[in-house]
VOFIMAR-278299 format. One record per residue (C-alpha): residue number from 1; residue in three letters; chain; x, y, z. Coordinates in nm, 2 decimals. Example, Ala and Ser with C-alpha at 12.3 -4.5 7.8 and 13.67 -1.06 7.14 Angstrom:
2
atom seq = 1; type = ALA; mol = A; x = 1.23; y = -0.45; z = 0.78 .
atom seq = 2; type = SER; mol = A; x = 1.37; y = -0.11; z = 0.71 .
This chain:
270
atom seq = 1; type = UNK; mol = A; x = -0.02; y = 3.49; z = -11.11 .
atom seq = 2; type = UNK; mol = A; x = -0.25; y = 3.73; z = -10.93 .
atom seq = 3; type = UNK; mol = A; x = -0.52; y = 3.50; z = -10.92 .
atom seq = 4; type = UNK; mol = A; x = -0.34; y = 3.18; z = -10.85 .
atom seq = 5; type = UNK; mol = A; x = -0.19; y = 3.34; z = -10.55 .
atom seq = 6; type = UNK; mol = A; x = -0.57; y = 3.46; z = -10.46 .
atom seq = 7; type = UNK; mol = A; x = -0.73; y = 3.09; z = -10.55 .
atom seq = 8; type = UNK; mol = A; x = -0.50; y = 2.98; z = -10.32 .
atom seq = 9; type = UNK; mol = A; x = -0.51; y = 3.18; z = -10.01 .
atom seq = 10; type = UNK; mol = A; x = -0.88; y = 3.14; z = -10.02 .
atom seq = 11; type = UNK; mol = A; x = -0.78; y = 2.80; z = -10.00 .
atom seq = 12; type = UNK; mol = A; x = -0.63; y = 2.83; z = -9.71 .
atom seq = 13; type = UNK; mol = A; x = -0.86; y = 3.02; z = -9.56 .
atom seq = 14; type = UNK; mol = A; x = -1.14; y = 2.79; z = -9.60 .
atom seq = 15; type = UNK; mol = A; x = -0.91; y = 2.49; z = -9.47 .
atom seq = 16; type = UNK; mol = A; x = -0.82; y = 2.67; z = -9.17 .
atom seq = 17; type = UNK; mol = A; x = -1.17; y = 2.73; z = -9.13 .
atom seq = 18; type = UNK; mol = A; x = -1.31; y = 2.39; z = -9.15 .
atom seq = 19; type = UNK; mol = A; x = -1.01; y = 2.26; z = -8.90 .
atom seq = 20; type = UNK; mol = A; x = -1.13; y = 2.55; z = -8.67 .
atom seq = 21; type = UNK; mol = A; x = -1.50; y = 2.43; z = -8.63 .
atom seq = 22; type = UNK; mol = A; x = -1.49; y = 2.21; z = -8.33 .
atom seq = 23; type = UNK; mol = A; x = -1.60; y = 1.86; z = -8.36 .
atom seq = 24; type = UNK; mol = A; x = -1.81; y = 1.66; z = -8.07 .
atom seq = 25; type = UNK; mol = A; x = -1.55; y = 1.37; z = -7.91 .
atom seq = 26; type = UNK; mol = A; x = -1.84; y = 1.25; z = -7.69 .
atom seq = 27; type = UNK; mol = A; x = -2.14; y = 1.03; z = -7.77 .
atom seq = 28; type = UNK; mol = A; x = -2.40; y = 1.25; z = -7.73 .
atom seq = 29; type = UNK; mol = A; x = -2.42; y = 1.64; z = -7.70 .
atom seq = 30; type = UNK; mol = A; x = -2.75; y = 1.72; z = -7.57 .
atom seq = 31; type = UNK; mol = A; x = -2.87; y = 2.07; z = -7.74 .
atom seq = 32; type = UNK; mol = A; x = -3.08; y = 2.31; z = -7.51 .
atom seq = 33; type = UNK; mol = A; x = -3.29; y = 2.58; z = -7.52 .
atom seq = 34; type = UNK; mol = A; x = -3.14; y = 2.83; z = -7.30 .
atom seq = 35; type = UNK; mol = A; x = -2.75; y = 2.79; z = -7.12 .
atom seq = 36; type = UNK; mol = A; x = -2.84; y = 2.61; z = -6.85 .
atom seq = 37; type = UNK; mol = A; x = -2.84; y = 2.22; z = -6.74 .
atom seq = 38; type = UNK; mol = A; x = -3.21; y = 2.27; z = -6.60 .
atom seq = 39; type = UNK; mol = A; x = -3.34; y = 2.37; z = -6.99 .
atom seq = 40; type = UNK; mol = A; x = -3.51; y = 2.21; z = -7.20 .
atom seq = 41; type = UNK; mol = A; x = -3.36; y = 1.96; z = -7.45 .
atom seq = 42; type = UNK; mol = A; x = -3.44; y = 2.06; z = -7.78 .
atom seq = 43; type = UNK; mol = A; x = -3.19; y = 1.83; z = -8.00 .
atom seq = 44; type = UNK; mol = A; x = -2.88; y = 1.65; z = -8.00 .
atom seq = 45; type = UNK; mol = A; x = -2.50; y = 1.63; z = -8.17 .
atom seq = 46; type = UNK; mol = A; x = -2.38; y = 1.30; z = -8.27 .
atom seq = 47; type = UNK; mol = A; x = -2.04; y = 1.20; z = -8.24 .
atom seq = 48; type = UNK; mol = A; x = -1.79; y = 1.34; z = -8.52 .
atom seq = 49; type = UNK; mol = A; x = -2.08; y = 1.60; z = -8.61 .
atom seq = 50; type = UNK; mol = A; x = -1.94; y = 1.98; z = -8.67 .
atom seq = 51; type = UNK; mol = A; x = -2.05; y = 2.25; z = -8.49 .
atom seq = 52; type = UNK; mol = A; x = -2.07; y = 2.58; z = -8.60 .
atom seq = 53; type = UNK; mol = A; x = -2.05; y = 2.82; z = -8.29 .
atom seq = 54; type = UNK; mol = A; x = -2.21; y = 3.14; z = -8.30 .
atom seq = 55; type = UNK; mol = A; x = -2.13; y = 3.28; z = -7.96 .
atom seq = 56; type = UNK; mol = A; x = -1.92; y = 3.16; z = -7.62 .
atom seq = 57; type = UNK; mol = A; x = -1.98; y = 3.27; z = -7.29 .
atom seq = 58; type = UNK; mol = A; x = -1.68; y = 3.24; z = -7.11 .
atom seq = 59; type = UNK; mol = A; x = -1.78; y = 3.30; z = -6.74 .
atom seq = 60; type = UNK; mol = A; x = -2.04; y = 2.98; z = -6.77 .
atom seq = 61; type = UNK; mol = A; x = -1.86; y = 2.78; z = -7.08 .
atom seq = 62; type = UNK; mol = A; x = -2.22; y = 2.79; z = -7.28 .
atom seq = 63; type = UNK; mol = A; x = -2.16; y = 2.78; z = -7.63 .
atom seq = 64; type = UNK; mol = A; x = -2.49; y = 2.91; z = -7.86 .
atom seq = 65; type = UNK; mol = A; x = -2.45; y = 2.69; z = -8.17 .
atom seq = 66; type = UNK; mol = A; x = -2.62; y = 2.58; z = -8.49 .
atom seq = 67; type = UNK; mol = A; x = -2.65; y = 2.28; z = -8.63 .
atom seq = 68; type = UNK; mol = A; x = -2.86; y = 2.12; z = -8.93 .
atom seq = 69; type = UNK; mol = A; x = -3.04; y = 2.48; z = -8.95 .
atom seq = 70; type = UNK; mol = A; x = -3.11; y = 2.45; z = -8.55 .
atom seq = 71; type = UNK; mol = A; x = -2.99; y = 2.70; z = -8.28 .
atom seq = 72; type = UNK; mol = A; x = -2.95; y = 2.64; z = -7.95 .
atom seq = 73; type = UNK; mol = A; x = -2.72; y = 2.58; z = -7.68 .
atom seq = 74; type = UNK; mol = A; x = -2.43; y = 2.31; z = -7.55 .
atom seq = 75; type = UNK; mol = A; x = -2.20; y = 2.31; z = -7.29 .
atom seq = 76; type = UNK; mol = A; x = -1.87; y = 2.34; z = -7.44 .
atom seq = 77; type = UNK; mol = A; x = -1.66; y = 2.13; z = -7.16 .
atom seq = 78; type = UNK; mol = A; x = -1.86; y = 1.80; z = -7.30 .
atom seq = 79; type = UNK; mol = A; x = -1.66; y = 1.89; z = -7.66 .
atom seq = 80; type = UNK; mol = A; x = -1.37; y = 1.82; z = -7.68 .
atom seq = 81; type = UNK; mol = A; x = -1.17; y = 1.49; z = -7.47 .
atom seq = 82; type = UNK; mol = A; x = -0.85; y = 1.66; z = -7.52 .
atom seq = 83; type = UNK; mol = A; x = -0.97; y = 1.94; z = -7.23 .
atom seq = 84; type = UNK; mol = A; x = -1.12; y = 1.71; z = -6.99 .
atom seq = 85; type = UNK; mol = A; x = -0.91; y = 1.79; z = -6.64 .
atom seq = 86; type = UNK; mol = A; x = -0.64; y = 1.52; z = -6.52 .
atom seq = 87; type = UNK; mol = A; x = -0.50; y = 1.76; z = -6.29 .
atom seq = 88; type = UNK; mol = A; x = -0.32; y = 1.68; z = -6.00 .
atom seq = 89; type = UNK; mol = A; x = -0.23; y = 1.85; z = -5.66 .
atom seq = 90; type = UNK; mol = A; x = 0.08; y = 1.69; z = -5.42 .
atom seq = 91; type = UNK; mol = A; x = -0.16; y = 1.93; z = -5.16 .
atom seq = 92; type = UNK; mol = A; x = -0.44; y = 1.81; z = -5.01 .
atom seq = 93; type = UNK; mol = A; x = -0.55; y = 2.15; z = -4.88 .
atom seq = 94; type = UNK; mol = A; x = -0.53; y = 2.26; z = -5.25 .
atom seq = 95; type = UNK; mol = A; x = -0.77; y = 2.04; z = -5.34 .
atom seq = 96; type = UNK; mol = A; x = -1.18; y = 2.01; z = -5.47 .
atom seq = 97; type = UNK; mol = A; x = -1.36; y = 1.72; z = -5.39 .
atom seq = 98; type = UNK; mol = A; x = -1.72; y = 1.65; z = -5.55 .
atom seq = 99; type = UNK; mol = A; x = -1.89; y = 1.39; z = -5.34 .
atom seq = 100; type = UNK; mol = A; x = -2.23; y = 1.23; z = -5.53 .
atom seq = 101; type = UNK; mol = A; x = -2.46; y = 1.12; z = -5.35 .
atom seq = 102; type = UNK; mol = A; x = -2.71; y = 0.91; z = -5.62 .
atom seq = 103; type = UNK; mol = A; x = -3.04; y = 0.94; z = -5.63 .
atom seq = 104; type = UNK; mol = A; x = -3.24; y = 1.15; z = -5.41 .
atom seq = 105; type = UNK; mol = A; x = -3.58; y = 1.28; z = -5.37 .
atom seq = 106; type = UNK; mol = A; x = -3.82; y = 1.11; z = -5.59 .
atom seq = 107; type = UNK; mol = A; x = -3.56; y = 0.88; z = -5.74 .
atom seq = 108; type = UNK; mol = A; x = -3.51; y = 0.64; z = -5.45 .
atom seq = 109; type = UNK; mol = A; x = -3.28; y = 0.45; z = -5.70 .
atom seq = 110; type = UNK; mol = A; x = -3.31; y = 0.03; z = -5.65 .
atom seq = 111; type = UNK; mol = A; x = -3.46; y = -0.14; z = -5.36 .
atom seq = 112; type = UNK; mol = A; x = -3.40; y = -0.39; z = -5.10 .
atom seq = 113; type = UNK; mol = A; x = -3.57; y = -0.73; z = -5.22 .
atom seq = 114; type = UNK; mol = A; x = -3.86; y = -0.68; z = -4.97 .
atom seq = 115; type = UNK; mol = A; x = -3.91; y = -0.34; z = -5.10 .
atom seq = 116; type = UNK; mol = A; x = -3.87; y = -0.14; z = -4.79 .
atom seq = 117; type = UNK; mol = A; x = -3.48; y = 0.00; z = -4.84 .
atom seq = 118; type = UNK; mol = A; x = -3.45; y = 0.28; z = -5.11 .
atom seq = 119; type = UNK; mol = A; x = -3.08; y = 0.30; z = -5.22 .
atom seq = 120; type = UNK; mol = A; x = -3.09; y = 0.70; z = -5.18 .
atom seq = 121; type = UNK; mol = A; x = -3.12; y = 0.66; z = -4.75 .
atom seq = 122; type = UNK; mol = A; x = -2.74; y = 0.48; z = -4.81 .
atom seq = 123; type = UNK; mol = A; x = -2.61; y = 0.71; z = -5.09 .
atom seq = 124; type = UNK; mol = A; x = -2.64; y = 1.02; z = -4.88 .
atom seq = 125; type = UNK; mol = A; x = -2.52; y = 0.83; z = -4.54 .
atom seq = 126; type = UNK; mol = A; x = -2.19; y = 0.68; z = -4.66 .
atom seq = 127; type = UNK; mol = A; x = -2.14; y = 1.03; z = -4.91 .
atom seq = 128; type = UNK; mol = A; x = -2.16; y = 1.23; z = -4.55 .
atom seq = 129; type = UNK; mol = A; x = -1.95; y = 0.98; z = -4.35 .
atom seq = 130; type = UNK; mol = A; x = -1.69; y = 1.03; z = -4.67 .
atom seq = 131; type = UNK; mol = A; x = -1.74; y = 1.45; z = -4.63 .
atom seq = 132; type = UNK; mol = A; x = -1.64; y = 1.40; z = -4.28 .
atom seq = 133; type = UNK; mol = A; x = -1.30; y = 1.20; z = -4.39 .
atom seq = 134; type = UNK; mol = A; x = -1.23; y = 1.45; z = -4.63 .
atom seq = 135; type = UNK; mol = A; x = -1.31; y = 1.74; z = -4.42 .
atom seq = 136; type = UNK; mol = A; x = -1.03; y = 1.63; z = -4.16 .
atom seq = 137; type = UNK; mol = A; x = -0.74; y = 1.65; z = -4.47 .
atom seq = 138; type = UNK; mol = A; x = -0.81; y = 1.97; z = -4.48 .
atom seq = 139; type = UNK; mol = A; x = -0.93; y = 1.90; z = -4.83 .
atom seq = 140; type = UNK; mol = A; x = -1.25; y = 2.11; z = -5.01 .
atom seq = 141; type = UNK; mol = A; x = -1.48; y = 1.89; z = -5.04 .
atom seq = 142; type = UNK; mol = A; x = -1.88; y = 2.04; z = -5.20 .
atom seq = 143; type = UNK; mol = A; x = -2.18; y = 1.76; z = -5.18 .
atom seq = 144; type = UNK; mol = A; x = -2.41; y = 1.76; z = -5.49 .
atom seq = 145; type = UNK; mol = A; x = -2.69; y = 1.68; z = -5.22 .
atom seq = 146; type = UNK; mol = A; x = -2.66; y = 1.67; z = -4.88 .
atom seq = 147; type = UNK; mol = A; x = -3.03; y = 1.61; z = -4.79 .
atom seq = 148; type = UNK; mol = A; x = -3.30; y = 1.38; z = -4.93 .
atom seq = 149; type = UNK; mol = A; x = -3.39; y = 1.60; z = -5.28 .
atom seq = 150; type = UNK; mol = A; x = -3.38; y = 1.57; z = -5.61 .
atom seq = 151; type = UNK; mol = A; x = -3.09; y = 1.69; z = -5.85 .
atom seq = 152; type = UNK; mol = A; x = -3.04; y = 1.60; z = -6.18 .
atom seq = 153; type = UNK; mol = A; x = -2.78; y = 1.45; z = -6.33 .
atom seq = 154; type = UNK; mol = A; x = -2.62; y = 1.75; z = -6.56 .
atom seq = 155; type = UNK; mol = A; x = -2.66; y = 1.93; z = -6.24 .
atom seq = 156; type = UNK; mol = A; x = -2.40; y = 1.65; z = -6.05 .
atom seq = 157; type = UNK; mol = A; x = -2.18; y = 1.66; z = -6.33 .
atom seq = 158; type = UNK; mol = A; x = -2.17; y = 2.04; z = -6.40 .
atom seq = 159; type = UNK; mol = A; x = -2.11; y = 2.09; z = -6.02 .
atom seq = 160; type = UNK; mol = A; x = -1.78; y = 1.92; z = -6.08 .
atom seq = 161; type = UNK; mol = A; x = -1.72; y = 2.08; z = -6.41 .
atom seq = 162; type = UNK; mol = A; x = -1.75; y = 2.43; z = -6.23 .
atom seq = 163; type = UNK; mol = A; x = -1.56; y = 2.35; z = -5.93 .
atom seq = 164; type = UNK; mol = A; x = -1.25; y = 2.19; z = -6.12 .
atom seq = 165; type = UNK; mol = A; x = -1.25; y = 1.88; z = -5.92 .
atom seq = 166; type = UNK; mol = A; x = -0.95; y = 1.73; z = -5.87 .
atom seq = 167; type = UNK; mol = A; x = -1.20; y = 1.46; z = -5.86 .
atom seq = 168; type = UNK; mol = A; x = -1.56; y = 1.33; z = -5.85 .
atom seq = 169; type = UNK; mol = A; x = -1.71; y = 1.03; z = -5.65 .
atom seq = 170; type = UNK; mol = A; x = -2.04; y = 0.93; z = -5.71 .
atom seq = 171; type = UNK; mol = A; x = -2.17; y = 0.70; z = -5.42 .
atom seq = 172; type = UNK; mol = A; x = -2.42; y = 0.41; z = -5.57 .
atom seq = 173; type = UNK; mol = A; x = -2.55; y = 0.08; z = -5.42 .
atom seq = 174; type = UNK; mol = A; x = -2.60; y = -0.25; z = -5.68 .
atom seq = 175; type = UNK; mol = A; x = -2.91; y = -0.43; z = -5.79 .
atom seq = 176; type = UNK; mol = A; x = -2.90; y = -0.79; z = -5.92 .
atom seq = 177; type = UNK; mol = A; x = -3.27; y = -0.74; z = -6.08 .
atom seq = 178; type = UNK; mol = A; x = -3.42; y = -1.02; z = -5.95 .
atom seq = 179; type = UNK; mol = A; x = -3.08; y = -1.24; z = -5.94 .
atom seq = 180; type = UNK; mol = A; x = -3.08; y = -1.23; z = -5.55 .
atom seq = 181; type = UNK; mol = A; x = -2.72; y = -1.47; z = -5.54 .
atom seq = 182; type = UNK; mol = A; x = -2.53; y = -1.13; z = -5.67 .
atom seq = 183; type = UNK; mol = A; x = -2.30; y = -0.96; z = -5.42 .
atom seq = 184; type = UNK; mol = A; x = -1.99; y = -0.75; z = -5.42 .
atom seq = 185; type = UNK; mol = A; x = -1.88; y = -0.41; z = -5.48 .
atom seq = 186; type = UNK; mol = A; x = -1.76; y = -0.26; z = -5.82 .
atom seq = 187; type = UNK; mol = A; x = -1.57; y = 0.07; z = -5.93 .
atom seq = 188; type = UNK; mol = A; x = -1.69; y = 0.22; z = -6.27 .
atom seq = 189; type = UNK; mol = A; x = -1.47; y = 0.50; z = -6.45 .
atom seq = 190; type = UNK; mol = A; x = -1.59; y = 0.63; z = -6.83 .
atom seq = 191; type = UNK; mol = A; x = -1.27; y = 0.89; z = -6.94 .
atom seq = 192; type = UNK; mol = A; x = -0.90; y = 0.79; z = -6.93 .
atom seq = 193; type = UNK; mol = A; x = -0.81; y = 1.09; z = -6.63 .
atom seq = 194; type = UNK; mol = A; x = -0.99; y = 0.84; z = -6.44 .
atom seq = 195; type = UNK; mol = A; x = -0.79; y = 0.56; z = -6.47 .
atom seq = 196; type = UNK; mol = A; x = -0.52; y = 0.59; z = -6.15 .
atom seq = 197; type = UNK; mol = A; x = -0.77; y = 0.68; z = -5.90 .
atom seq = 198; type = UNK; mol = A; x = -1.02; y = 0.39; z = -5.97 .
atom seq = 199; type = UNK; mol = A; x = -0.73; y = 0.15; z = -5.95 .
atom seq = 200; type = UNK; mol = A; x = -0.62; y = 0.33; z = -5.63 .
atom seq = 201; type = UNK; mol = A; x = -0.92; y = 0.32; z = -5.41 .
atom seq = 202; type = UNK; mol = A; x = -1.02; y = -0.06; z = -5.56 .
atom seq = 203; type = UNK; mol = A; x = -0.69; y = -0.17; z = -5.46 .
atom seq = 204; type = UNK; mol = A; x = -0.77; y = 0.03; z = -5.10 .
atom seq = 205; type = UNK; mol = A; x = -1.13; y = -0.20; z = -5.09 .
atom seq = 206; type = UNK; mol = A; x = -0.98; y = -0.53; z = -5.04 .
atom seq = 207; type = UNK; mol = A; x = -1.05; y = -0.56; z = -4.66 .
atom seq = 208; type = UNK; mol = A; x = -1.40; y = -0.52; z = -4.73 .
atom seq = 209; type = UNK; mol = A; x = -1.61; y = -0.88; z = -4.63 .
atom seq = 210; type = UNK; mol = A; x = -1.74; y = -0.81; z = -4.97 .
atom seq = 211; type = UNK; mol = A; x = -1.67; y = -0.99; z = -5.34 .
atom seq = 212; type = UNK; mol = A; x = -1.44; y = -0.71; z = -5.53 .
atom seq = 213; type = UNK; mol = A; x = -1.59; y = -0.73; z = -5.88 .
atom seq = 214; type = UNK; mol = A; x = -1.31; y = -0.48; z = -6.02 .
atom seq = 215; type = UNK; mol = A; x = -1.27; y = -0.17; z = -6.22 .
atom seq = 216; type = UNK; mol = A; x = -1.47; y = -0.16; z = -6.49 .
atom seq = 217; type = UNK; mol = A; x = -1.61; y = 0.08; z = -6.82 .
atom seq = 218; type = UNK; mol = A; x = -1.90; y = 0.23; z = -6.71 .
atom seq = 219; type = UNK; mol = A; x = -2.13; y = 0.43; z = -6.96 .
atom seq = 220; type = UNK; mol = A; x = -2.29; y = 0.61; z = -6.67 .
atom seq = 221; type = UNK; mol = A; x = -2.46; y = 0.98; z = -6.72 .
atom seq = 222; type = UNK; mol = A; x = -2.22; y = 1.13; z = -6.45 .
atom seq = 223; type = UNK; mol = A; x = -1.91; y = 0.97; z = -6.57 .
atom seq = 224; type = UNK; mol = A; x = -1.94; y = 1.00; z = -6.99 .
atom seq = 225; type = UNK; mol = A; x = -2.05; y = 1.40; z = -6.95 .
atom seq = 226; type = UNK; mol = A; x = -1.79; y = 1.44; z = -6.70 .
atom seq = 227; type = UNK; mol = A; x = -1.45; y = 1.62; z = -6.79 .
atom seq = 228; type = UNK; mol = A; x = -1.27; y = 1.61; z = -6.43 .
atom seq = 229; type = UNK; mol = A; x = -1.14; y = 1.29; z = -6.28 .
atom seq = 230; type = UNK; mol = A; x = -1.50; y = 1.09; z = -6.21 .
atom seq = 231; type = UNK; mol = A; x = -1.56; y = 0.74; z = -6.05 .
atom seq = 232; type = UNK; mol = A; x = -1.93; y = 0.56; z = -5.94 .
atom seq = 233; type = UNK; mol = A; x = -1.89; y = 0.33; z = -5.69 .
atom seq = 234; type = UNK; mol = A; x = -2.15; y = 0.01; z = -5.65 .
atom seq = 235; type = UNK; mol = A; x = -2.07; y = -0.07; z = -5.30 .
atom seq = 236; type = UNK; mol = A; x = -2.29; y = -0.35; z = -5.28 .
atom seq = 237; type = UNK; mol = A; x = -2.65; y = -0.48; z = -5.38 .
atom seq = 238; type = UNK; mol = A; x = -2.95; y = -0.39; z = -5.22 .
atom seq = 239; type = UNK; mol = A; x = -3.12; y = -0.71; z = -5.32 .
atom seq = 240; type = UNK; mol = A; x = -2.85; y = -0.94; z = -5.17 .
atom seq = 241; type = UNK; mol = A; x = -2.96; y = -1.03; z = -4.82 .
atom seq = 242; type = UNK; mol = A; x = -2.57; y = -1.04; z = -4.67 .
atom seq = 243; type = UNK; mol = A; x = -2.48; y = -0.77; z = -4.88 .
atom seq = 244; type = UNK; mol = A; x = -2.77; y = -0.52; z = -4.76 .
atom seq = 245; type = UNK; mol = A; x = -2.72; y = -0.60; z = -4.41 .
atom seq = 246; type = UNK; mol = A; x = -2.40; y = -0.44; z = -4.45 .
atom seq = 247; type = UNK; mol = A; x = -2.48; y = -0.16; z = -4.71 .
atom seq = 248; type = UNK; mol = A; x = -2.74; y = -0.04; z = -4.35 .
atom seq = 249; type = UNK; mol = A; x = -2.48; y = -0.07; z = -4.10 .
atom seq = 250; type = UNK; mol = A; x = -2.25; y = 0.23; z = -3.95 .
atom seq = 251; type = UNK; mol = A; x = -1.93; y = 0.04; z = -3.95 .
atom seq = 252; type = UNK; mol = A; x = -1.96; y = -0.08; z = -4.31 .
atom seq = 253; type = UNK; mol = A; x = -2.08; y = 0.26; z = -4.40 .
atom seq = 254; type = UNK; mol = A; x = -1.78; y = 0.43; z = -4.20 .
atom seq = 255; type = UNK; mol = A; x = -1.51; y = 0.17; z = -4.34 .
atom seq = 256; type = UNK; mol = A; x = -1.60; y = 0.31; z = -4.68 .
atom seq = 257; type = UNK; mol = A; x = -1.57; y = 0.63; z = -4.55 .
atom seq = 258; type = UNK; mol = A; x = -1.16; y = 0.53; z = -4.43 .
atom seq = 259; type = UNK; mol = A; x = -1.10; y = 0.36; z = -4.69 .
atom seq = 260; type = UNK; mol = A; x = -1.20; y = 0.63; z = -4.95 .
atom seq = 261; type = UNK; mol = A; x = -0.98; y = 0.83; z = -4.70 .
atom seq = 262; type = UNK; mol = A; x = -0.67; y = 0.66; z = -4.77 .
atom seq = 263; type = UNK; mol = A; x = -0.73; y = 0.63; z = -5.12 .
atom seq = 264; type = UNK; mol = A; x = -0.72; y = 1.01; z = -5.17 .
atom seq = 265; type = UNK; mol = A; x = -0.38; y = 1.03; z = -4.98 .
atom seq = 266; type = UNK; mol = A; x = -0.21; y = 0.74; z = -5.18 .
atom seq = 267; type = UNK; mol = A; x = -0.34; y = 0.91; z = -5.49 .
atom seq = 268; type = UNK; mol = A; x = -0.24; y = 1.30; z = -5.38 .
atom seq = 269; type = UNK; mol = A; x = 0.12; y = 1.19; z = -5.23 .
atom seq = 270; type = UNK; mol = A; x = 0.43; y = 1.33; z = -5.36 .
C-alpha cells in the first residue's frame, strides 16, 4: 500500500511538473546571450517547444533558460499569449502611449520612385505631429526615436513592453515594389488585444483622399513580439506619385495626426 501511495504521488509530482514548464505560444523565441534586446542571438524556440527555466529576473522579465542542452536567455513577456496586456483606462491622463517611428538612421526604409524620398524623413514627421496630439490629452506619450537614428526593432517593441502601453503605434509608409498604380493606406494588427483599436482608428481614416485598404494580419517584427495593444500603419506608398505628394505635405501629415487623435478618445471613452 505503502508503495502504491508513493508510485503515485511521484506521479503527480512529475505531472505537475511537466504542466509547470512553460511552453512558447509565439512563432519564434529568439535565444540570447546575455538579457538584453541589443545581445547576441545565439538560438531560437520553436513554437509548442518546452522550456526549462533556470532563473527569472523579475525587475527586467529575462528568463535564463535551457533548451536542447543550450543556455541562454529569452524574454519571458514573448511566452505566453495568455499575459499579453489588453488593458484599458476610461482616463486619458492615466495612460502610456508608445509612438514608432519606422526606420531610422541607416534603414531609410522604401523609397520614392525617383529614389530621392527615404520613408524614415515621413515616419518621424507624422510620429511627432501624433506626439503633439497626444501630448494635448494630457496622455503619456514616449517616442521610440525622435531623431534620425537607428533603433532596432526588439528595442521598439520592448520599449512598449516596459512602459505597459495601453497601446503601441508604429508609423510606416507603403511600397508597391515596382507596381507604381498601388495607392492607399492600410492598418496591420498581429495579437487579438489589438483588435478594437485597429477597427477604431481605420474607421476614423475615412476622410482621408486616400484608398482605405482595411485592417489586415500583419506578421510584422513589432507587432508578433509585442504583448501590449500594437498597430503599424501604412499610410500611403512612397512609390505612388499622388500618394507621395501627400505622404510630404503638412496637412496630410497633420490630418493623420487628428485623426489618430480622435481615435484614441473613441477608444478610451467611458
Amino acid at each position: 500500500m505503502a508503495v502504491a501511495l508513493l508510485v503515485i504521488l511521484l506521479f503527480t509530482i512529475t505531472i505537475i511538473r511537466f504542466l509547470s514548464i512553460p511552453k512558447v505560444d509565439s512563432q519564434n523565441l529568439n535565444i540570447r546571450k546575455n538579457p538584453s534586446p541589443y545581445a547576441k542571438i545565439i538560438g531560437n524556440v520553436e513554437h509548442g517547444q518546452s522550456l526549462h527555466v533556470l532563473k527569472k529576473n523579475k525587475n527586467t522579465g529575462w528568463w535564463k533558460i535551457k533548451i536542447n542542452n543550450q543556455k541562454g536567455w529569452v524574454a519571458s513577456w514573448l511566452i505566453n499569449k495568455e499575459n499579453y496586456n489588453a488593458k484599458k483606462s476610461n482616463n486619458i491622463p492615466e495612460t502610456t502611449i508608445v509612438l514608432d517611428p519606422g526606420h531610422g538612421g541607416s534603414d531609410a526604409g522604401t523609397l520614392s520612385a525617383d529614389g530621392n524620398k527615404m520613408e524614415k524623413i515621413y515616419t518621424l514627421k507624422t510620429a511627432l505631429k501624433v506626439y503633439k496630439e497626444l501630448k494635448s490629452l494630457n496622455a503619456n506619450v514616449l517616442l521610440t526615436r525622435d531623431s534620425d537614428k537607428y533603433v532596432p526593432l526588439a528595442n521598439r517593441a520592448y520599449l512598449s513592453y516596459a512602459a505597459k502601453a495601453n497601446l503601441f503605434i508604429s508609423f510606416h509608409f507603403n511600397s508597391s515594389n515596382g507596381m507604381y498604380n498601388a495607392s492607399g493606406y492600410q492598418v496591420f494588427k498581429y495579437h487579438k488585444n489589438a483588435d478594437a483599436f485597429a477597427n477604431i482608428i481605420n474607421k476614423q481614416f475615412k476622410n482621408l483622399p486616400m484608398e482605405n485598404r482595411k485592417v489586415n494580419f500583419g506578421n510584422y517584427y513589432v507587432l508578433r513580439n509585442n504583448t501590449q495593444p500594437a498597430i503599424l500603419l501604412e499610410m500611403g506608398f512612397m512609390d505612388n506619385t499622388h500618394d507621395l505628394k501627400l505622404i510630404k505635405s503638412n496637412a496630410y501629415q497633420q490630418k493623420i495626426a487628428s485623426d489618430v487623435k480622435m481615435a484614441v478618445q473613441e477608444y478610451f471613452k467611458d
